[in-house]
N, C-alpha and C positions, 0 to 999 in steps of 0.2 A: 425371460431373455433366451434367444434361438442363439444356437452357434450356427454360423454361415457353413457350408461344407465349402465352400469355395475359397476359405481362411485358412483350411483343413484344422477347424475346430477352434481356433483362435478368436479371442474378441479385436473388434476394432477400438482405436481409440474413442470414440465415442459412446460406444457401449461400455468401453471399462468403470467400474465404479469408482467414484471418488477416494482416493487415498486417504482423507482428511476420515472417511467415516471407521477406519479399522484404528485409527489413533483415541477418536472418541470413546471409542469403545474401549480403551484399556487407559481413562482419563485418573490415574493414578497420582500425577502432576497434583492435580488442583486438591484433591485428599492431602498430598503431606506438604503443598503450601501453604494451607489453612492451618495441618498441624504446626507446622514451623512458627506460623504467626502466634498460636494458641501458646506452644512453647515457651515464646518469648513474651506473652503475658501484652501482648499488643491489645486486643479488647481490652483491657485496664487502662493501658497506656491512654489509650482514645476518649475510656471513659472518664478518664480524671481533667481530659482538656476540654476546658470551652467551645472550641473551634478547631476545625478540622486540621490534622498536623501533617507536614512535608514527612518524606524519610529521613531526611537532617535533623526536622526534630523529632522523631521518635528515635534517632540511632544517639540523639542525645542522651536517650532515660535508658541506654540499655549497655552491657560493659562487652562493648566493642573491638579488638584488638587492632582495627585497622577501619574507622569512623569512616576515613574517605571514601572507600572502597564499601565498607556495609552500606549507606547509604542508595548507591547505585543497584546493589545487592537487592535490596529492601524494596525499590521502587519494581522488580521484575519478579520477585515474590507475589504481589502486593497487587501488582496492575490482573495477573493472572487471576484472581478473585472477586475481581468489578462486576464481570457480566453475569457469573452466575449468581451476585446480591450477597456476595458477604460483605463486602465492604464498598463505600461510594467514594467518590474522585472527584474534584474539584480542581480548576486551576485555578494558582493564585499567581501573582504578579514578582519576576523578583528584583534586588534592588535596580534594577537598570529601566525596569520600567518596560521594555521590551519583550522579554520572553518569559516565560510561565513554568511554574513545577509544577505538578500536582500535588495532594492534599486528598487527605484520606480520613476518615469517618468512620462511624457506626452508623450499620443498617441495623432495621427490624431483628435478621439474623442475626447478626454478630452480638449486639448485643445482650443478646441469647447467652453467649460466650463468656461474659463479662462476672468474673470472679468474686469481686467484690462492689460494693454500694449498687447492688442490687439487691431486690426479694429475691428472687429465683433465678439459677443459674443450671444451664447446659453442659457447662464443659466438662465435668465429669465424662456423658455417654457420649462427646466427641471425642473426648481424650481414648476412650474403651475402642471405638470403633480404628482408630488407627495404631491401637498398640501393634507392637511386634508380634505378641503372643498370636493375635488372632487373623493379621496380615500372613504370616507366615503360615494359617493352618490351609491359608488360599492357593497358597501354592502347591497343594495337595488334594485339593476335592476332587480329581479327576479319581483317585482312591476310594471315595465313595462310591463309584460303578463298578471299578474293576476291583477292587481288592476288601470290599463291603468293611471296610472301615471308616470310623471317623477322622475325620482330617486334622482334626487339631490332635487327636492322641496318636496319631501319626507323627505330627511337626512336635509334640512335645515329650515321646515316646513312653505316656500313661495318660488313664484317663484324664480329663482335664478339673475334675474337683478335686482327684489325688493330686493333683500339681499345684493348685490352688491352695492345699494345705500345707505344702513344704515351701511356698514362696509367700512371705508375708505383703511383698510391694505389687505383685499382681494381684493379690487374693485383696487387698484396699483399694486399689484402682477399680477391681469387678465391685466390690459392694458398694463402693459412693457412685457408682453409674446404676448400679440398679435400683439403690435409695432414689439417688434423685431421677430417675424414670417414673418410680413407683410416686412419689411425691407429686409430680406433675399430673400425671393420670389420677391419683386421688384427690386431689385440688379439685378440679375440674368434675369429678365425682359428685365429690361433697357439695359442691355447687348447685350443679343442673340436674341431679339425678333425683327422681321425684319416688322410687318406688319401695324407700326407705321405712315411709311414714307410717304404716301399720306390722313394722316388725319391734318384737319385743326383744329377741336373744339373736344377734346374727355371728355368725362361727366364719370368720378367719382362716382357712383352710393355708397353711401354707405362709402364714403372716409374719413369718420373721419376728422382730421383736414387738411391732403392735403399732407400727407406724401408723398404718393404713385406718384401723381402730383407733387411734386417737382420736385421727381427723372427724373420723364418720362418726364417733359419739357424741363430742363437741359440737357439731349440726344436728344432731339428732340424739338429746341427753336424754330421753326413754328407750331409749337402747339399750339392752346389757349383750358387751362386747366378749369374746370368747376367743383369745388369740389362740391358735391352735398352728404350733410347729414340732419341729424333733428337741427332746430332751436340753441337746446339747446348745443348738440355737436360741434358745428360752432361758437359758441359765441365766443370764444376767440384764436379764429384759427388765425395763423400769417397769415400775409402780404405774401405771395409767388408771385416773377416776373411771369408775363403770366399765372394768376389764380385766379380767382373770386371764392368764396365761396358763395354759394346757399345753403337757406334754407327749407325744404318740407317731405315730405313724398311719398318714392317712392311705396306707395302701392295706392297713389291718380294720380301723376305723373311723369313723368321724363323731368329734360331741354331739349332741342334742340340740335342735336349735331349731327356729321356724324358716329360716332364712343363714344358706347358707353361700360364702361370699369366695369365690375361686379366681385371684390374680394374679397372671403370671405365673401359672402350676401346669394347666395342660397342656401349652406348647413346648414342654421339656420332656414331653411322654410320648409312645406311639402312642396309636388305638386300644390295645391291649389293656397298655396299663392304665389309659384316659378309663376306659370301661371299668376298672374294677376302683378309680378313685370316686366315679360319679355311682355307681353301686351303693357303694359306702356314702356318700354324700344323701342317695335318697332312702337309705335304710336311716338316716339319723331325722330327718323331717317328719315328721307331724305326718300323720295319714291324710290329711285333706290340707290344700293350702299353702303348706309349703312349697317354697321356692331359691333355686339356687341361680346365684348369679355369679356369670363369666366375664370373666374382663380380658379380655385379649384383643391382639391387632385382627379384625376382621372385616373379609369384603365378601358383598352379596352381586347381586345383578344388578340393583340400582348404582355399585360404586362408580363413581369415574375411573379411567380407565391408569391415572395416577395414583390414586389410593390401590387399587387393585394391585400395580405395579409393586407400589412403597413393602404392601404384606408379603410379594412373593418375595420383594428383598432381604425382609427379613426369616423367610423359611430358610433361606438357601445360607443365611446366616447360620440359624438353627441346625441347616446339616451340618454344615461347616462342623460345630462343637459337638453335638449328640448322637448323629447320625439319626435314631428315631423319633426326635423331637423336631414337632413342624410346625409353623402358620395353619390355619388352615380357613376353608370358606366356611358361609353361613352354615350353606348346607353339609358340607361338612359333619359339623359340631350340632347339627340338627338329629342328624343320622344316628351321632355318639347317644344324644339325651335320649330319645326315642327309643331308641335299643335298651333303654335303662328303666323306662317307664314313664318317664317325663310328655308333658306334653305342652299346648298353647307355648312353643318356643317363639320368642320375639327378638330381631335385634333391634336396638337402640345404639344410633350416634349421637354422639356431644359432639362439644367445640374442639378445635384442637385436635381430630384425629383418633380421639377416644372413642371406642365401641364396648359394648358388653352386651351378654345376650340372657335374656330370663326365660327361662323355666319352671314348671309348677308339675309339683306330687301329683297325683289323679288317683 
């Protein structure tokens, strides 16, 4: 776009950009009117009805102080979420015969959301992504360039795992969104992932209480499982058939294993410290054969340019909290294993969005 000199540098209205696109761009709206709806336990609501329900009758299941008025409330909540497919609309008829409400549903998404009498549920890492905690670190990332801090230990004035230990309701809300993160992506593991089947010992690097190794021995019962976290994380980790819990620090070493399993651990690291975890990770493998597997959000050149998007969203997340901990590309984490001695790197996508990338000792 040329500025005319003859405007003396002004646009015309017709060159002026759309208003509507700087609004988009700061579409905050539709984030805490799905929170609201999540709030108020409305995917439930929807779940427990047959047929799609008015605002009347969901402001029926819900303790109201002024029903007339929620109602109307509920229907501009509610409409704001149709198009981008959280929830679907229907009219239905009302008694006159004449004119119509709308009538509201569960989409594919929303019922994602849905609490209970479901197998698997979302709302956990919905509920994470609209807390206060981590809204509030957003209004500080400009901090991250100029004042080479992180943004949420800015907004929370300490680091954010020290805050996490002095606050028990946010330090539960972080762990049942990254349970159920981790659950989702291991589901979908344990499923499709084919490169299990000739591993004897596989090591957990980073495995919390042994979730992930439950799943994966359970599909694969010649497996011996090797949960490996800190001391303090492990203390009161269950019994799991075919899996020992190990206590340590994997920036000093990692167990012994042929195969070993990294989820959710390097995007919390720069380079620096990724390098000395995969160090350690290929000094515990087998001198021939061994292979470690990564499991994080990653995009190569083949991705669509929507999955590509989705990971940079979530780097910029990860500045947000860590400031050194990032998403990162293929090649990226090509570079990290390579630099380690690693080689024949492969990504692999599943369903779902899941990636992980294999690596093998030489």
């Amino acid at each position: 776009m040329e500025l005319d000199s003859m405007t003396k540098g002004k646009l015309s209205n017709k060159e002026m950009p759309d208003i509507r696109t700087i609004y988009k761009a700061f579409d905050f709206a539709t984030s805490f009117a799905l929170k609201s709806t999540m709030t108020m336990g409305i995917p439930d609501i929807l779940a427990r009805s047959k047929e799609p329900m008015t605002a009347d009758n969901i402001v029926e299941k819900l303790p109201c102080k002024n029903p007339a008025a929620a109602a109307g409330y509920l229907d501009r909540i509610m409409d704001i979420l149709i198009v981008p497919g959280f929830y679907s609309k229907t009219p239905v008829s009302n008694a006159d015969g004449k004119s119509h409400k709308a009538a509201y549903g569960l989409t594919p998404v929303s019922r994602m959301l849905v609490k209970d009498d479901v197998q698997f549920t979302l709302l956990p890492i919905a509920l994470l992504h609209v807390h206060r905690v981590f809204t509030d670190s957003f209004q500080h990332l400009h901090k991250s360039v100029l004042e080479d801090r992180a943004p949420m230990e800015v907004a929370l004035g300490k680091p954010f795992y020290e805050y996490l230990a002095e606050n028990q309701d946010v330090r539960s809300t972080f762990q049942e969104a990254l349970s159920c993160h981790s659950n989702y992506w291991i589901k979908i593991i344990a499923q499709e992932y084919d490169g299990l089947e000739h591993t004897k010992t596989l090591v957990d690097v980073g495995g919390c209480e042994g979730e992930s190794l439950k799943e994966l021995v359970a599909v694969h019962p010649h497996i011996h499982g090797i949960n490996f976290d800190m001391p303090v994380v492990i203390q009161n980790a269950p019994q799991i058939p075919g899996v020992d819990h190990v206590g340590g620090d994997y920036f000093a070493s990692v167990p012994a294993g042929d195969t070993i399993f990294l989820k959710m651990v390097l995007h919390n690291n720069g380079d620096e410290e990724c390098l000395k975890i995969l160090k350690n990770c290929y000094q515990a493998l087998p001198e021939r054969g061994g292979k470690v597997i990564i499991v994080e959000s990653v995009y190569d050149h083949d991705s669509k340019e929507d999955e590509a998007q989705f990971v940079k969203y979530l780097d910029v997340m990860m500045l947000s909290v860590f400031l050194n901990g990032r998403e990162r590309s293929f090649d990226a984490y090509k570079a990290l294993l390579t630099s380690c001695g690693f080689g024949d790197c492969k990504l692999i996508k599943l369903s779902g969005g899941v990636t992980l990338i294999e690596a093998y000792k030489y």
